[in-house]
C-alpha positions in Angstrom: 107.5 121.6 62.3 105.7 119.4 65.0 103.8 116.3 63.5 100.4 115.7 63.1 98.3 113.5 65.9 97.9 111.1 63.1 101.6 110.9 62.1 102.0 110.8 65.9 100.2 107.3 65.9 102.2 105.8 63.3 105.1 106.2 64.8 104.1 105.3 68.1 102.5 101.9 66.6 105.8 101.1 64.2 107.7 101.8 66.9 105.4 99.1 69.3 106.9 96.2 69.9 105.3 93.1 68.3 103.2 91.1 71.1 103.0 87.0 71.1 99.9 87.1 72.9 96.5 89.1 72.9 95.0 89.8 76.2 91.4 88.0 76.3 88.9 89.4 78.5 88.0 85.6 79.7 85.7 84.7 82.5 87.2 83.8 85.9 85.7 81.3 88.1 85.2 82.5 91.6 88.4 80.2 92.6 90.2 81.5 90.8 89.5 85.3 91.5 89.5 84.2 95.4 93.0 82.7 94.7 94.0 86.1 93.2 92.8 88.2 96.0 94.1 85.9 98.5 97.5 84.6 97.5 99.3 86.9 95.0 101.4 87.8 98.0 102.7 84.9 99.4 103.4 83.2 95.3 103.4 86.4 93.0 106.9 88.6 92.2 106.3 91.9 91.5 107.6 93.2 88.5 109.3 96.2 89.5 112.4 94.3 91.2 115.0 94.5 88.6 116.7 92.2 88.4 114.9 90.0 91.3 117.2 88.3 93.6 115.9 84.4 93.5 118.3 83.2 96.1 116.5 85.4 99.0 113.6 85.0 97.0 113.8 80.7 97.6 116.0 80.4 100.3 119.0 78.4 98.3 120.4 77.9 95.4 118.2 75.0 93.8 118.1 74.7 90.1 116.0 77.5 88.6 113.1 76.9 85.9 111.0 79.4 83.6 107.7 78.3 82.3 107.1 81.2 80.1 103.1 81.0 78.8 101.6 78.2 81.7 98.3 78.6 80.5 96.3 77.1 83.7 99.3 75.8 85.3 98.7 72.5 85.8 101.9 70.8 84.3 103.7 73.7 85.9 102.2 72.6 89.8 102.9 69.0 88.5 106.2 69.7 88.0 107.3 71.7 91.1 105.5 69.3 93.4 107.2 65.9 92.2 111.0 67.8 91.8 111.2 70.0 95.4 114.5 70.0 94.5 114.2 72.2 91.9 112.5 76.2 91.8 110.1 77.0 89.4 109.0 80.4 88.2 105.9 80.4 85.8 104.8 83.7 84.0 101.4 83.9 82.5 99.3 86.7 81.0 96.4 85.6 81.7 94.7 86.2 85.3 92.7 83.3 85.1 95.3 80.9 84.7 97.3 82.7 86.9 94.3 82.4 89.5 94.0 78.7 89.1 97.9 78.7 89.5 98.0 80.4 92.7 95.0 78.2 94.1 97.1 74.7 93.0 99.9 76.3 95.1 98.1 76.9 98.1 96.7 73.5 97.7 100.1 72.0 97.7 102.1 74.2 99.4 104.6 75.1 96.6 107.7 76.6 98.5 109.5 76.0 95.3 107.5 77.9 93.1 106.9 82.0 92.3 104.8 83.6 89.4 105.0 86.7 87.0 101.5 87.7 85.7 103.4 89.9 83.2 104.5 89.8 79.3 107.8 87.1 79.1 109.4 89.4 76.9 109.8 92.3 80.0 110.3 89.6 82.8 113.4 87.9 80.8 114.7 91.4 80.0 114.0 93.1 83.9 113.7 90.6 86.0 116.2 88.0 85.2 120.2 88.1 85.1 122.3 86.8 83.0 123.1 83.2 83.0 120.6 82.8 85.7 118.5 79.8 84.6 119.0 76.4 84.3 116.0 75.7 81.8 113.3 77.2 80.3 110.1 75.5 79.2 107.5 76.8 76.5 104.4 74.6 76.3 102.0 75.2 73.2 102.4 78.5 72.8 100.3 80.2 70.1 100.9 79.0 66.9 99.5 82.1 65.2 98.4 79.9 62.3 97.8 82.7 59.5 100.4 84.1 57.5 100.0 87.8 58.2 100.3 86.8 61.8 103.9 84.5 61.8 105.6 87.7 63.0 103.9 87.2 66.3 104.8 83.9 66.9 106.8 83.5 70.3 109.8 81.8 68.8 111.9 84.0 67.0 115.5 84.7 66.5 115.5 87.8 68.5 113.9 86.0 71.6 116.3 82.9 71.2 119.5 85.5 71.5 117.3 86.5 74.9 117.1 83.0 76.3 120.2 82.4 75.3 121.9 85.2 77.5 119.4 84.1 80.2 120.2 80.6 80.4 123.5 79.1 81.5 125.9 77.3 79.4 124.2 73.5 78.7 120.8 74.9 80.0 118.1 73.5 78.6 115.2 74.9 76.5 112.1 72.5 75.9 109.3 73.9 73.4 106.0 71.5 72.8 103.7 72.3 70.7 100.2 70.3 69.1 100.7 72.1 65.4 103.0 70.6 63.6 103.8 73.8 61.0 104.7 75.3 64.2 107.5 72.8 65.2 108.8 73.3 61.8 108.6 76.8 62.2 110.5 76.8 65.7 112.7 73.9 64.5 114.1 76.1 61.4 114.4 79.2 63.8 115.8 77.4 66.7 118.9 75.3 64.4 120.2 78.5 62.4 121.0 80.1 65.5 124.8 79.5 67.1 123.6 79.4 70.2 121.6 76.3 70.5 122.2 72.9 69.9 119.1 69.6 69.4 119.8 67.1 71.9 117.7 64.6 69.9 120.2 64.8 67.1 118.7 62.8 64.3 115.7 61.9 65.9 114.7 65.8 66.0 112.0 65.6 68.5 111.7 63.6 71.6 109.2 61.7 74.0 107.6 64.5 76.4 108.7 61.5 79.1 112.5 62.3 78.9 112.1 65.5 79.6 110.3 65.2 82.7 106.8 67.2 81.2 103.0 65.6 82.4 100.5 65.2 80.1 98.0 67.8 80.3 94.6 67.2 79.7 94.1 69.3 76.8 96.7 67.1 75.3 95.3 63.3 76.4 91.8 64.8 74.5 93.6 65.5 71.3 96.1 62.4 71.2 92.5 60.3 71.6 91.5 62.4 68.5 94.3 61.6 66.5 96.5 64.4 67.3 100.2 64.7 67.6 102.8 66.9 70.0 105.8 67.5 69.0 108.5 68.0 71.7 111.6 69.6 71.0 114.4 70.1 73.4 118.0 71.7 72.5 121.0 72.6 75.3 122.6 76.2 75.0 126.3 76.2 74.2 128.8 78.9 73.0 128.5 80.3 69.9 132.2 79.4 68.8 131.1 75.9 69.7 128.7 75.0 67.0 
């Protein structure tokens, strides 16, 4: 006997997978929607390449970073124009921070650097191979601060065994975040799985500085308020090793 269109729907929405971000139908500045018309070419990958190649796709074999969530991409830009050593892939949600994004990289000329506007989730599981990446960064993500909504919140143990099979052995995963029950949160999460070890040992957390992440203005206006970050940074390592 077939189900009802109303059984139908709950099944289909069990069966959705649980989404770390809501799509906002934000404003975009006429930058940044020139930016998108004009440069998603030459800096965006398309999501359909599985999984993308990112030695043709850079031209060597430079260490590879994921910024997963870049929000208006300023650290990101930062980043890949002071280390041109190193690639960068950013994946974003959002088309306005993407847009402002894509205009920093025509601005600078960011060989080194390629973006998803995509879910993380999909890109980590299509897009990228095993053992691929050197380090992956995740800068105030959404700290979801109700209770009913903790089961969104990005860092999870599911998503950790992800990176994990994404990133090389003694690749490095940063997470900074301005909510403090959401360090603890990630902390918890991140040091009962086999798979990870803190780098800060005892110290738990660590100055942004070591880790090679700028200040973003978001950030200087909240220190000046009184606010803390809380940067956390743990290398990947076998699971027999722990």
């Amino acid at each position: 006997m077939s189900q009802s269109p109303k059984a139908n729907a709950d099944s289909h929405a069990r069966n959705r997978p649980i989404r770390s971000f809501v799509i906002r139908s934000g404003r975009m500045t006429e930058a940044q929607r020139k930016a998108l018309d004009s440069h998603m070419r030459r800096w965006a990958l398309p999501q359909d390449r599985q999984p993308e190649n990112y030695e043709e796709v850079f031209g060597n074999l430079n260490p590879l970073t994921l910024e997963i969530g870049f929000g208006m991409g300023d650290s990101l830009a930062t980043m890949a124009l002071e280390s041109p050593n190193k690639n960068f892939i950013g994946v974003e949600v959002h088309q306005a921070g993407v847009g402002r994004l894509l205009a920093l990289a025509d601005e600078y000329q960011l060989s080194n650097l390629r973006v998803y506007c995509h879910d993380a989730v999909e890109v980590l599981k299509q897009n990228i191979s095993q053992h691929s990446l050197d380090r992956v960064n995740i800068y105030f993500p959404d700290p979801w601060h109700k209770t009913k909504h903790h089961k969104r919140r990005l860092i999870q143990p599911e998503f950790l065994t992800l990176l994990h099979s994404r990133l090389k052995d003694k690749g490095l995963l940063h997470i900074a975040t301005d909510w403090e029950p959401y360090a603890k949160h990630a902390m918890t999460v991140i040091n009962k799985h086999a798979g990870f070890t803190n780098i800060a040992g005892s110290k738990i957390y660590m100055d942004p500085a070591e880790l090679g992440r700028p200040e973003t203005k978001f950030e200087r206006r909240g220190v000046k308020l009184g606010h803390g970050v809380w940067d956390m940074a743990f290398k990947t390592c076998h699971y027999a090793d722990k």
